[in-house]
C-alpha positions as CSV (number, residue, x, y, z in Angstrom):
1,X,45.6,18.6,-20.7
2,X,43.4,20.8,-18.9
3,X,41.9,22.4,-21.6
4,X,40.6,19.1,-23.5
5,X,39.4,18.3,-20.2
6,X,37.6,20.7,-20.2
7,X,36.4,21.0,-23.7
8,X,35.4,17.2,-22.8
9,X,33.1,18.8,-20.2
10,X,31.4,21.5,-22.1
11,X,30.7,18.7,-24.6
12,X,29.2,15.9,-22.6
13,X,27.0,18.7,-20.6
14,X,25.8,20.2,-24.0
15,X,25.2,17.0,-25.0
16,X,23.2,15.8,-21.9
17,X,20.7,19.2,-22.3
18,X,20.2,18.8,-25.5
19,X,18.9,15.3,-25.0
20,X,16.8,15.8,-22.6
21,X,14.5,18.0,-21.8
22,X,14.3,19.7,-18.1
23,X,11.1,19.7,-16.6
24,X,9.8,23.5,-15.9
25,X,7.1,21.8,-13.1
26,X,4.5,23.9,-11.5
27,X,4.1,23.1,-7.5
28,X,1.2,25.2,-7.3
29,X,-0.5,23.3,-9.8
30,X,-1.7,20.0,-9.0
31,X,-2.8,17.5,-11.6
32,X,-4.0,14.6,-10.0
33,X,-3.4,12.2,-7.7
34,X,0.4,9.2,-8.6
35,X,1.3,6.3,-7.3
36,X,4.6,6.1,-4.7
37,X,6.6,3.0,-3.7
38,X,9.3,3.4,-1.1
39,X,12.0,1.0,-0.9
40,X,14.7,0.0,2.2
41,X,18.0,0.1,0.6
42,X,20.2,0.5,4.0
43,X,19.9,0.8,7.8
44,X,22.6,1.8,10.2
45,X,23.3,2.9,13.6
46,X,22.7,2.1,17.3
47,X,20.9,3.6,20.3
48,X,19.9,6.3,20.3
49,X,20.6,7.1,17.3
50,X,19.6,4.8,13.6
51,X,19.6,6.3,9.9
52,X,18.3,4.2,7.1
53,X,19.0,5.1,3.0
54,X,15.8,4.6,1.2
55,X,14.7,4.8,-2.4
56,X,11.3,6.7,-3.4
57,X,9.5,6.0,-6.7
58,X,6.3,8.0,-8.1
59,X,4.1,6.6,-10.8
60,X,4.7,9.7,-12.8
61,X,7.6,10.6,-14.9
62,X,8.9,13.9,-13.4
63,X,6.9,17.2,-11.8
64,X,5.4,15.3,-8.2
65,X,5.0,15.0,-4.5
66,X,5.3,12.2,-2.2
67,X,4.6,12.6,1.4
68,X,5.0,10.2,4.1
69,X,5.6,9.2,7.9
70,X,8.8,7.6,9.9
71,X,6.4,7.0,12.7
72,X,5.0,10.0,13.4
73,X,7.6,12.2,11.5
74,X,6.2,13.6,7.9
75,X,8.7,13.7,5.5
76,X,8.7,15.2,1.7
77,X,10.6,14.4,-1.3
78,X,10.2,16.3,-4.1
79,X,10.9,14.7,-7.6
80,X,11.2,17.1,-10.2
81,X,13.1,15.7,-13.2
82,X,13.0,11.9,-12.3
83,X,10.4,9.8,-10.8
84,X,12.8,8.3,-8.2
85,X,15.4,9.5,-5.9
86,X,17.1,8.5,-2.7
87,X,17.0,9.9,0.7
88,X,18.2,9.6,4.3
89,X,16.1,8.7,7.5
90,X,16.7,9.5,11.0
91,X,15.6,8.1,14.6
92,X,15.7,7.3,17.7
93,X,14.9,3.2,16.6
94,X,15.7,1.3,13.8
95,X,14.4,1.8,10.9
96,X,12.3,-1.0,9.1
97,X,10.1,-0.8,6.3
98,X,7.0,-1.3,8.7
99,X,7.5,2.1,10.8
100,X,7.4,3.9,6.8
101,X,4.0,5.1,6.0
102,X,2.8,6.5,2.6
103,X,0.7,9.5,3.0
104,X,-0.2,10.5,-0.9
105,X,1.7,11.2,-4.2
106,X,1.1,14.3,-5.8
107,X,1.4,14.7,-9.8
108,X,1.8,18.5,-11.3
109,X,1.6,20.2,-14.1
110,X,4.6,20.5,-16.4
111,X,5.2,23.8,-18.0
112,X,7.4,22.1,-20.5
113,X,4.9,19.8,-22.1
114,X,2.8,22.9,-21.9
115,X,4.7,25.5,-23.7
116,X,5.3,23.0,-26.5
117,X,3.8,23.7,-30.2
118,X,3.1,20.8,-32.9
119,X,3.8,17.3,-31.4
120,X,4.0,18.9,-27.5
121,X,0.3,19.6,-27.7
122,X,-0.3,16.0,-28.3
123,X,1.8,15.5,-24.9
124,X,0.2,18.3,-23.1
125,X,-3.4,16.8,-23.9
126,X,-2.2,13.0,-23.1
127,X,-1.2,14.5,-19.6
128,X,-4.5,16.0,-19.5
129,X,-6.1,12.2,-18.3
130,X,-3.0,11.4,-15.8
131,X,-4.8,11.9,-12.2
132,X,-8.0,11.0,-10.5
133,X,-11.8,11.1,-11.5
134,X,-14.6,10.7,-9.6
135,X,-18.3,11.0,-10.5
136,X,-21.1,8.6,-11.3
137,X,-22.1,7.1,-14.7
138,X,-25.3,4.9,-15.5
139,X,-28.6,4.5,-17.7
140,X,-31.2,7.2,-17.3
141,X,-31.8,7.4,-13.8
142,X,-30.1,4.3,-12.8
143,X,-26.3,5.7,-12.4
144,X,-23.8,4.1,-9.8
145,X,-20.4,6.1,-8.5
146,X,-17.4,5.4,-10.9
147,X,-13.6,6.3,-10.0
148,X,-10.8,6.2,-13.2
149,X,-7.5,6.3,-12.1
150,X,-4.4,7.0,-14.5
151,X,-1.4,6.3,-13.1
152,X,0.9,7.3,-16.0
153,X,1.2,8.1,-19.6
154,X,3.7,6.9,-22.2
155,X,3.1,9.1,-25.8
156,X,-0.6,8.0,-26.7
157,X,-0.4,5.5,-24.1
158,X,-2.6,5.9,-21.1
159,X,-2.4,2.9,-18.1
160,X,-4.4,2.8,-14.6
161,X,-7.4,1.3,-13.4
162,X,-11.2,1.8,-12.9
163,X,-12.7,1.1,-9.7
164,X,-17.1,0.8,-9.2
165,X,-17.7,1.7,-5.0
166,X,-21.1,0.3,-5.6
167,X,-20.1,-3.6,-5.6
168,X,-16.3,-3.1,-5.1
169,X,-14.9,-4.6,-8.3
170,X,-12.1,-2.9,-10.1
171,X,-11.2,-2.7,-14.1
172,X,-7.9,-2.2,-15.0
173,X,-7.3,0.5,-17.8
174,X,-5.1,0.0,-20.5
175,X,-6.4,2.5,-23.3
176,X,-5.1,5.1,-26.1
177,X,-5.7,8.9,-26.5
178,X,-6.6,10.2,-29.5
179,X,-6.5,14.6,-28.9
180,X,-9.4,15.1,-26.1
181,X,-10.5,11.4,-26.0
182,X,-9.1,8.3,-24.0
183,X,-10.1,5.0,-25.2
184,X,-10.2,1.5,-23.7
185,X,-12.2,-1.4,-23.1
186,X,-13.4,-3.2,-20.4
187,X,-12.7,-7.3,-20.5
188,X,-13.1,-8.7,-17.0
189,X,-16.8,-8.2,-16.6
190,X,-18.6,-7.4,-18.6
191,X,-17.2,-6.3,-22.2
192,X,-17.7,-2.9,-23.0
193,X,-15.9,0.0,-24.7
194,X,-15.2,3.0,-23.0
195,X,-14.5,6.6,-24.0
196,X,-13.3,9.4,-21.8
197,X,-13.6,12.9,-23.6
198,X,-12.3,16.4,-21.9
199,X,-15.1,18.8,-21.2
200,X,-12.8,21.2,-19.6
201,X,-10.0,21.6,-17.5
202,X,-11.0,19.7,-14.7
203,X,-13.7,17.4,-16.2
204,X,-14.4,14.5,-18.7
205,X,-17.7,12.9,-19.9
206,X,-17.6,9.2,-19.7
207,X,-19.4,7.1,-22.1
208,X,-19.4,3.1,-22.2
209,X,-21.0,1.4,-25.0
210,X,-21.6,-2.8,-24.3
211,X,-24.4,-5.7,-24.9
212,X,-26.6,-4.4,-22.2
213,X,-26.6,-0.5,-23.6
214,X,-25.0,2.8,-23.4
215,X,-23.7,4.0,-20.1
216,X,-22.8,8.0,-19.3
217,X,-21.7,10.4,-16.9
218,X,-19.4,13.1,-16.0
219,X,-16.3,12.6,-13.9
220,X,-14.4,15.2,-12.1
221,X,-10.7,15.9,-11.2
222,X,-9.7,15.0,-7.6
């Protein structure tokens, strides 16, 4: 009995790694900026002393950071092959979803996507866009600040938003990469089609092509 048991083991474990693939993440690497949503699951306790069971979600799929305050406490949960996992909170007052603040979500770079050859350097360049970018884009000399944010990436799939500082309206980004190039359009403005193509490791050129003209720039990595 034991020993099917644990030839059972072995099995479903071998099985398990060989479907999926760990993440090898780099902390000292940072990628870009995710997206973190923190959820109340539980609260217990009584004065002086209250715990609470929370859930914590990043935008991206494994290899980030998500730092927040309970109250003035900073807390750190580290998700390295899962975008989501569940902690424990501790004070000296109940805990509510109110006294939870969300500092920042940090995405890094994988070292698996990396070292892969063939198909994994199609995943290593789609994760190249995942992240922040900040510059300004325009005609000539008329150019206007411009921040693309790409919250995750699915295969060739790329999905986030676009936000213009100058007037305060906001695009949302729903575009496909082709090697160095991410492609999307524009629909609640103005329609225009818009191309962001790697320049180097922390850059992109940004070109958008519309009725009124072509509009280009450079954005940077955050």
């Amino acid at each position: 009995m034991r020993h099917h048991l644990l030839a059972t083991t072995i099995f479903l474990l071998s099985t398990f790694v060989s479907g999926h693939v760990l993440a090898d993440c780099d902390f000292q690497k940072p990628i870009g900026r995710c997206t973190a949503r923190i959820t109340l699951d539980s609260t217990s306790g009584s004065k002086p002393s209250y715990s609470a069971e929370i859930t914590v979600r990043s935008s991206a799929k494994s290899c980030s950071k998500v730092e927040y305050f309970l109250d003035q406490t900073p807390h750190l949960t580290i998700l390295k092959n899962t975008n989501s996992d569940r902690e424990s909170l501790f004070g000296t007052k109940p805990v509510s979803r109110k006294n939870i603040a969300i500092q920042k979500c940090t995405a890094y770079a994988n070292g698996t996507l990396a070292g892969k050859k063939a198909g994994g350097d199609v995943a290593a360049t789609a994760e190249f866009f995942r992240g922040h970018w900040k510059g300004y884009a325009g005609i000539l000399l008329f150019r206007g600040p411009v921040e693309v944010t790409i919250d995750s990436v699915d295969g060739n799939r790329a999905v986030g938003s676009t936000y213009f500082p100058g007037d305060g309206t906001t695009e949302q980004v729903d575009g496909t990469i082709q090697g160095n190039s991410l492609r999307y359009t524009y629909t609640d403005l103005e329609r225009m089609n818009i191309t962001l193509t790697k320049k180097g490791q922390n850059s992109v050129s940004y070109t958008g092509v519309g009725e009124g003209g072509t509009v280009t720039g450079t954005l940077t990595r955050q």
